[in-house]
Legacy VTK file of the C-alpha trace (Angstrom):
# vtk DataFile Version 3.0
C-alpha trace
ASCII
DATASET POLYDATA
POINTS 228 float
-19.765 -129.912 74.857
-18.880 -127.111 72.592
-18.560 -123.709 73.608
-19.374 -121.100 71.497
-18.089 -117.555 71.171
-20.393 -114.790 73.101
-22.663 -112.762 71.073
-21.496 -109.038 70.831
-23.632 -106.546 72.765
-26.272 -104.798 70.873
-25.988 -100.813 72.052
-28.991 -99.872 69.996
-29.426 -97.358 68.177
-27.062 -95.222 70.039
-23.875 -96.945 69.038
-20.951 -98.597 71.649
-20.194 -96.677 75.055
-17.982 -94.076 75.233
-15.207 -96.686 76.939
-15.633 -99.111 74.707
-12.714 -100.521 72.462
-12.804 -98.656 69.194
-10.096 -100.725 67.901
-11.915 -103.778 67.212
-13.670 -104.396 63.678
-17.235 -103.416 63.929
-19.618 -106.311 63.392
-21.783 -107.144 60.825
-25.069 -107.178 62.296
-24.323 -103.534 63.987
-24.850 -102.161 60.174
-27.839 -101.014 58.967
-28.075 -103.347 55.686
-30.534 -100.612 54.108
-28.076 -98.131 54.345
-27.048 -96.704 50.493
-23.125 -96.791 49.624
-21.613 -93.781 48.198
-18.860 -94.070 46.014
-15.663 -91.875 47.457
-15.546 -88.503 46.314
-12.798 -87.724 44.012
-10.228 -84.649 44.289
-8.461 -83.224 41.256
-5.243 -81.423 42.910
-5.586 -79.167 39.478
-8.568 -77.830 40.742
-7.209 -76.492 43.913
-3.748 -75.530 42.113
-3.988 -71.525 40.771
-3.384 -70.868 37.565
0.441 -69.127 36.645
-0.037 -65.858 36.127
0.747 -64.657 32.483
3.931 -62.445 33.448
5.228 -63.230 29.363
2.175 -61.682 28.147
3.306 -58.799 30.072
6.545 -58.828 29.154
5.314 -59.185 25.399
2.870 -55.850 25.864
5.519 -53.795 27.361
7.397 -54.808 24.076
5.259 -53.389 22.096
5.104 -50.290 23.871
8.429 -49.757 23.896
8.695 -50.205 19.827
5.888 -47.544 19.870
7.573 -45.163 21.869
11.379 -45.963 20.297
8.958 -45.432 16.477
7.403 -42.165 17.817
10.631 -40.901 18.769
12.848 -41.267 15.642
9.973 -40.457 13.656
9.586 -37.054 15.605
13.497 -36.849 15.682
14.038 -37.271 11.642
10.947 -35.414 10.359
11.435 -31.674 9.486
9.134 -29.908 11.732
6.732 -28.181 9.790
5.838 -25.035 12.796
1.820 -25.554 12.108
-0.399 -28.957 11.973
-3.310 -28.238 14.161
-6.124 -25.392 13.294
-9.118 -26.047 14.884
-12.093 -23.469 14.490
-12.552 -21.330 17.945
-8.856 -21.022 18.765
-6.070 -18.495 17.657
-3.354 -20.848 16.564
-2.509 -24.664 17.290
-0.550 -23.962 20.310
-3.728 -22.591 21.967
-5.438 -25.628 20.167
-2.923 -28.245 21.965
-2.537 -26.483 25.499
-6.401 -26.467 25.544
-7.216 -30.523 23.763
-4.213 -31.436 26.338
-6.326 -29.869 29.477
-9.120 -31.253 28.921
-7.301 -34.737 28.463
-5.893 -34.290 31.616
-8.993 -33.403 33.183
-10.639 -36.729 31.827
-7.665 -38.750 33.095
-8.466 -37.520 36.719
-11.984 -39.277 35.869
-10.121 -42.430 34.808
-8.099 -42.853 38.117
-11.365 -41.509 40.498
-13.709 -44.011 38.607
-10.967 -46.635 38.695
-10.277 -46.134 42.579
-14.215 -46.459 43.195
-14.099 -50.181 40.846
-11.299 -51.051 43.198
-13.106 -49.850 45.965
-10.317 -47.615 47.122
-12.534 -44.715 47.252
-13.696 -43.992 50.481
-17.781 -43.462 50.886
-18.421 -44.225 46.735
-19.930 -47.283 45.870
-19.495 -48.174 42.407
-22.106 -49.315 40.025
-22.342 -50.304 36.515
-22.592 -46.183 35.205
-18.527 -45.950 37.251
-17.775 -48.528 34.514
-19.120 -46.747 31.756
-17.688 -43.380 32.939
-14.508 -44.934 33.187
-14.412 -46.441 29.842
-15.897 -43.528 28.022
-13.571 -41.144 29.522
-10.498 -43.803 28.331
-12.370 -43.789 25.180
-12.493 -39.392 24.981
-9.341 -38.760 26.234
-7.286 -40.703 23.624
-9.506 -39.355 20.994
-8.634 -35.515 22.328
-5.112 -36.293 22.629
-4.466 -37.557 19.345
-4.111 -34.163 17.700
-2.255 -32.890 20.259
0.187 -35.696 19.391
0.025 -35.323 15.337
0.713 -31.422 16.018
3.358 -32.670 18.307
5.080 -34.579 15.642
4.505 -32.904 12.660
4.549 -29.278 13.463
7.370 -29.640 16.251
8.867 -32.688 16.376
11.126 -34.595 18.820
13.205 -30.948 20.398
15.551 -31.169 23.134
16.707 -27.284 23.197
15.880 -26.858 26.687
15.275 -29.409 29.866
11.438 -28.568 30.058
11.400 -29.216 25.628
13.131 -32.307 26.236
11.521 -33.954 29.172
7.969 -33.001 27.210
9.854 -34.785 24.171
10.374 -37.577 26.158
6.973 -37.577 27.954
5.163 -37.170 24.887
6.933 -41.099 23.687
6.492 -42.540 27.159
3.211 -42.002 26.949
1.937 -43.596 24.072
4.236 -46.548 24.166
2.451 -47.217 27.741
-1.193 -46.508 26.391
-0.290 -49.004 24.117
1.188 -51.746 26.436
-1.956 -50.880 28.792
-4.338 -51.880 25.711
-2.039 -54.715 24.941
-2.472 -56.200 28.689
-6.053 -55.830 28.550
-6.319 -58.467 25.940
-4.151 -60.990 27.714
-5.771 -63.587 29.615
-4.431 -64.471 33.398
-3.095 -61.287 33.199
-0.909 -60.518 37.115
-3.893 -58.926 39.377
-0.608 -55.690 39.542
-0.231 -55.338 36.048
-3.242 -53.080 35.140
-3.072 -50.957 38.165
0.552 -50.184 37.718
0.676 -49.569 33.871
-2.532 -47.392 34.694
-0.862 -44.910 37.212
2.353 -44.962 34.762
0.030 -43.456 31.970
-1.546 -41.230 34.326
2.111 -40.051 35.627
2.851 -39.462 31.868
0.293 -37.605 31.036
0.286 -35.383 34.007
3.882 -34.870 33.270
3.011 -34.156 29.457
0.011 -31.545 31.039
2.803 -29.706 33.419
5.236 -29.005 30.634
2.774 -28.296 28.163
-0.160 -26.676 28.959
0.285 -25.537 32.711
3.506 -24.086 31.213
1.795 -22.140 28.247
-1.139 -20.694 30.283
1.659 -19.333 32.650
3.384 -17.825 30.317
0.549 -16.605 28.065
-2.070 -16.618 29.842
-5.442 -18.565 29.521
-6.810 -17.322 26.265
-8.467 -18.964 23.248
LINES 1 229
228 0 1 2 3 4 5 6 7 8 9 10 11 12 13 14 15 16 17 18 19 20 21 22 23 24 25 26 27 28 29 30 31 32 33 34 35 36 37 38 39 40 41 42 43 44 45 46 47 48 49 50 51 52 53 54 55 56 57 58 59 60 61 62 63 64 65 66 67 68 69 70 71 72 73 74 75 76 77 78 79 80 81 82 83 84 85 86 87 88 89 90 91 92 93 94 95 96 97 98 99 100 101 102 103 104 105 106 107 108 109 110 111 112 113 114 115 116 117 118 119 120 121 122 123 124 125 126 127 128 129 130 131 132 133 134 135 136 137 138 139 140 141 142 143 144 145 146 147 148 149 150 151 152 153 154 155 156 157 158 159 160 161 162 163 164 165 166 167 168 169 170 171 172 173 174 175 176 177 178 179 180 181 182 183 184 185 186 187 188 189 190 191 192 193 194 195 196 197 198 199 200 201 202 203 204 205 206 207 208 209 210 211 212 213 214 215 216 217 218 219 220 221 222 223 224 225 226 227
């Protein structure tokens, strides 16, 4: 007489006990034949691996800015000064012009870093919306258009001086500060630019220009007094 091999259990729909022996291959007719096979699911380690941040692009913009800045420096250091470039109707002279165009500049890049801080949401009870963007580019956009004939007086009229500490830190200032504009524009255009690199070229233009504003402006209204 032949014996054969016991039947396995059927546990219904409720699968094996918990003591049961997991170990052992599952048998066919516990499968549910109508079940649908997926096909395994795929990962691409690429998409889980970030990007390199473009630190050469960085390196490249802050280049260029310092060719600007070296440029406006021996140009201002070579060129004859000329004592007058800027005469703009509604003020006495061009150093009345340039303390007051420099002012306002300031005054614009204190919008810049509020309307910045409020993007970044770094500024405590402001929620920013699309008109902080627009304020902050427009006031980018205003300010460098104000400054520039502060900086063609600068050049032309006075040049690149170093006769006193205050002259020559302005001097310097005055290069720093367009070189970093630059390199700030520059990084803007890169792609996978470092999540640091905007922020800290921003508050370097904003340290330059508040420099430029102390030894300029605050330092001819003290001395002369706020007058057209």
């Amino acid at each position: 007489m032949t014996m054969r091999p016991p039947e396995p259990p059927d546990f219904g729909p409720m699968g094996p006990p918990l003591d049961s022996d997991l170990t052992q291959p599952v048998p066919q007719h516990w499968l549910n034949e109508t079940t649908t096979n997926v096909a395994p699911v795929e990962f691409d380690d690429d998409d889980y691996r970030r990007e390199p941040a473009n630190i050469r692009g960085v390196v490249a913009a802050l280049g260029i800015g310092a060719l600007v800045a070296v440029a406006m420096g021996v140009y201002g250091s070579a060129h004859e000064p000329t004592g007058e470039a800027l005469n703009l109707a509604g003020f006495s002279d061009g150093l009345h012009a340039k303390a007051w165009l420099g002012s306002v500049a300031f005054v614009l890049a204190i919008v810049q870093v509020l309307s910045a801080m409020a993007m970044w949401g770094r500024l405590p009870g402001f929620t920013a919306g699309h008109g902080t963007a627009v304020l902050h580019r427009w006031s980018g956009r205003v300010a460098v258009i104000v400054s520039l004939p502060v900086a063609a007086h600068c050049l032309y009229a006075l040049g690149f001086q170093a006769f006193d500490t205050r002259v020559l830190l302005h001097s310097l200032l005055g290069c720093f500060f367009y070189g970093l504009f630059v390199c700030k524009m520059v990084v803007l255009t890169r792609s996978r630019t470092p999540g640091w690199a905007v922020p800290v070229v921003g508050a370097a233009v904003f340290t330059a220009l508040v420099g430029l504003w102390v030894t300029s402006s605050l330092w001819f209204f003290s001395e002369f007094g706020v007058s057209l």
